[in-house]
C-alpha positions in Angstrom: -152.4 -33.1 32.2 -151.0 -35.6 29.6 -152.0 -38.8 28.9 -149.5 -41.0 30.4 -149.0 -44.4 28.1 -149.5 -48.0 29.6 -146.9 -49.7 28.6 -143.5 -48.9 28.0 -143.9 -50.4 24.2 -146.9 -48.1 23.9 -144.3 -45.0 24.5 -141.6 -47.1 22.1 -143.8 -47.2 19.1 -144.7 -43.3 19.6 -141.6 -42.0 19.8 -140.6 -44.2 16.5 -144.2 -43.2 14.9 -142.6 -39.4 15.5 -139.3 -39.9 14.0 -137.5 -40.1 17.2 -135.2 -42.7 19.3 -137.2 -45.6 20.3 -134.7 -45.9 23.1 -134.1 -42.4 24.8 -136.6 -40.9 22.9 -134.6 -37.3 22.5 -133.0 -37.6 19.2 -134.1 -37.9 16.2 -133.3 -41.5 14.4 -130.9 -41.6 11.2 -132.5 -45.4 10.4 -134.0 -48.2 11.9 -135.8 -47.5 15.3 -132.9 -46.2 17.6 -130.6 -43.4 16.9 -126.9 -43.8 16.7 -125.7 -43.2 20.2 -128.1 -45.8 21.6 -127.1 -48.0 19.5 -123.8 -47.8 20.0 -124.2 -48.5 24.0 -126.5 -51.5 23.0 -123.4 -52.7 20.9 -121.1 -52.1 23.7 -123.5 -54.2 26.3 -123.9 -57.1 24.1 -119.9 -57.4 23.6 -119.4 -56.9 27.1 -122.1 -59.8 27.8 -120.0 -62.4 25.4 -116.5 -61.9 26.7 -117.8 -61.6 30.4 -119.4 -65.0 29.7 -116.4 -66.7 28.5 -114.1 -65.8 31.2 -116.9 -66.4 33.8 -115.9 -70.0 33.4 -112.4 -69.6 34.2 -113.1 -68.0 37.3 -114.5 -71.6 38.7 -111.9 -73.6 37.0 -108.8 -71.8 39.1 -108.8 -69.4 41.9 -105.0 -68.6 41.4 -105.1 -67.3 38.2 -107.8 -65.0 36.8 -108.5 -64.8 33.4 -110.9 -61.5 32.7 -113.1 -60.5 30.3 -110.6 -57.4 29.4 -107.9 -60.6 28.7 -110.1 -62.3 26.0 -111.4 -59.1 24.8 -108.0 -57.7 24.6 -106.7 -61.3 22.9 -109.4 -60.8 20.5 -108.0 -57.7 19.1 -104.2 -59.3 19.4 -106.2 -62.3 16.5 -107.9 -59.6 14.8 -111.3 -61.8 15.0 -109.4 -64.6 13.1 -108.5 -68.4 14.4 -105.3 -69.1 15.7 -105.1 -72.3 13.8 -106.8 -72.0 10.5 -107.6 -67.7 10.1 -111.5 -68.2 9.4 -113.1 -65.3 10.9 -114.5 -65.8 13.9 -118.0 -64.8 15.1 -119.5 -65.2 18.3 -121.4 -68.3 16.8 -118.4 -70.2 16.1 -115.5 -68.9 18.5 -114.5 -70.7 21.2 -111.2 -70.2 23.9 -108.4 -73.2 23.5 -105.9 -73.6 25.5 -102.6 -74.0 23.8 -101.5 -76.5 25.8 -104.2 -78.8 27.3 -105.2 -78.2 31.1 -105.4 -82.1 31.8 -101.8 -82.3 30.2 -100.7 -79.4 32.9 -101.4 -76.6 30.7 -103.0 -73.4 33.2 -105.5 -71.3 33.2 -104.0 -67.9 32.0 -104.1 -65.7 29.3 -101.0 -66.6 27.7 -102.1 -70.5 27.3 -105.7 -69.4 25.5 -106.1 -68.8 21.8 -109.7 -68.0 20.1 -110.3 -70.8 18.1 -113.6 -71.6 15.7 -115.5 -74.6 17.3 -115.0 -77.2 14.9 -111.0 -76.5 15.4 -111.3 -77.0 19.2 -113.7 -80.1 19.1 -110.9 -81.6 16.7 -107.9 -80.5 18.5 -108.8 -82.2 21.8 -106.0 -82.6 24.1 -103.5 -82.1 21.4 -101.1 -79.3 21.7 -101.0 -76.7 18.4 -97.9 -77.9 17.4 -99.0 -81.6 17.7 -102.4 -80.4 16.0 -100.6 -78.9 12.8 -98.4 -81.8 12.8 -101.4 -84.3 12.4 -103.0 -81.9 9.8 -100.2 -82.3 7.5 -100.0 -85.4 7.9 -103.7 -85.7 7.2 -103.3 -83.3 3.7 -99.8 -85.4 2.8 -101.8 -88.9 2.9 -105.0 -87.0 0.8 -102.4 -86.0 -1.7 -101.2 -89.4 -2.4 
């Protein structure tokens, strides 16, 4: 009968010590310590965790309107991972949802008020619309340039 391992880290490190998947265990790994297709899902799961934790919060904001984590995902895509406002790339360090027009200034809660926007761009924006933001760049650059 075989010797059955105590801990699942005691079978991880065999399979790796034996070329295989760390993960599943049945194929063998290209690099690293999990093969390709296991990696893959654990990419998958942790993009599914970060969208799914953004639009958790509009779910307790308005009952009306739902705001999913397909929406932001989906909106995302539409930014190609780039600010609304300024084009930096985003990363899920820095990105943050915006609404285009303020919620305490009757903006709603729904897809088509929400940009992605890097942190620093939303903390500065405030409860100013994007045109009023823009506006207030230039007017910041135009007094610089002076």
């Amino acid at each position: 009968m075989p010797k059955v391992s105590k801990t699942r880290n005691e079978d991880y490190k065999k399979r790796i010590a034996r070329g295989y998947c760390g993960c599943c265990g049945s194929r063998p790994i290209d690099s690293g310590v999990t093969c390709c297709i296991c990696r893959d899902r654990a990419k998958a799961v942790y993009n599914r965790k970060f969208f799914y934790s953004r639009a958790k919060v509009f779910r307790f904001k308005n009952t009306s309107s739902v705001v999913s984590a397909k929406d932001l995902w989906r909106l995302w895509h539409k930014q190609k991972g780039f600010c609304a406002l300024t084009g930096i790339s985003l990363t899920r360090e820095n990105a943050q949802i915006d609404h285009k027009i303020s919620a305490l200034r009757g903006g709603c809660h729904v897809i088509e008020n929400l940009q992605w926007v890097t942190k620093d761009v939303n903390h500065a924006k405030q409860r100013l619309t994007s045109e009023e933001f823009i506006a207030l760049c230039h007017l910041v650059v135009e007094y610089h340039q002076e």
